[in-house]
N, C-alpha and C positions, 0 to 999 in steps of 0.2 A: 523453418522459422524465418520471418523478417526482422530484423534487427533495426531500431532508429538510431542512426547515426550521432544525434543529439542528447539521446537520456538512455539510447541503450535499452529502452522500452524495446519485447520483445510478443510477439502474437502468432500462429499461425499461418499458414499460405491455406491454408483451405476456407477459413475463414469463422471454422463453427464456435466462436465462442460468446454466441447469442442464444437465448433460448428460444424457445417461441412463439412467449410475447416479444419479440426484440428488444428484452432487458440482457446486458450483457451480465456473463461470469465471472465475479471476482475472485484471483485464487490466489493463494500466498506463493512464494517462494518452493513451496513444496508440492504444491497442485490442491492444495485443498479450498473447497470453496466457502470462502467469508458473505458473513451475512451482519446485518445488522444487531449494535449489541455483545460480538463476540470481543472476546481478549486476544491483543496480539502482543508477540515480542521481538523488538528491536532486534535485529540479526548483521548489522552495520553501524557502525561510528558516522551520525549521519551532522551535517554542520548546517547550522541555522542560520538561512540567509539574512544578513544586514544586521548580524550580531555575534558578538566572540562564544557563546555558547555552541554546546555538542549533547545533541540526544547519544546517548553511550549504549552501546552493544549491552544486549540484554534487558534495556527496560521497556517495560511492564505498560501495556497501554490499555485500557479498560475501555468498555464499552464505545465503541467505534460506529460509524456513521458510513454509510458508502455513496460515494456521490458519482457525477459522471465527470469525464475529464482526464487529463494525465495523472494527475495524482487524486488518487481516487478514494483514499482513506482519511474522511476528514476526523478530527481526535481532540482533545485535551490530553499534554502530559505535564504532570507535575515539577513545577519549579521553571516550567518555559511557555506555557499556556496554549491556547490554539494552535491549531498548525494543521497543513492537509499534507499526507505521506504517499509513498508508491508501494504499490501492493508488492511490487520484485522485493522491498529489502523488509519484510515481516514475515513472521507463519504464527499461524494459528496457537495459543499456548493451550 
């Protein structure tokens, strides 16, 4: 596995995790693969940049959106509003 330095974002050295239309695989924390629409759950105390709020370990994110990019989960959660997340700190509920 390569590891980034920066966010810790981690991927394979062989490289396969494209299908073969060359859409990438998005997979949770656990390996399982997210699709659009699916429920995830916070698995991290994660801090909201440029505000004193905390998305808290354990909640509940509903129908989710997959985009391209570092953070690849873009979402509405309740009581903090939009936000796009990283697939490493959710799994599938």
């Amino acid at each position: 596995m390569y590891v980034c330095p920066e966010c810790a974002h981690e991927w394979a050295k062989d490289g396969d995790t494209e299908t073969a239309d060359n859409e990438p695989v998005i997979t949770d924390v656990n390996g399982n693969v997210l699709s659009d629409g699916d429920t995830v759950t916070v698995i991290k105390d994660l801090k909201v940049k440029g505000s004193s709020s905390v998305v808290k370990v354990g909640t509940k994110v509903k129908n989710i959106r997959l985009v391209e990019g570092d953070h690849d989960i873009s979402c509405k959660i309740d009581g903090i509003g939009a936000m796009n997340l990283k697939s490493a700190f959710v799994k599938k509920a």
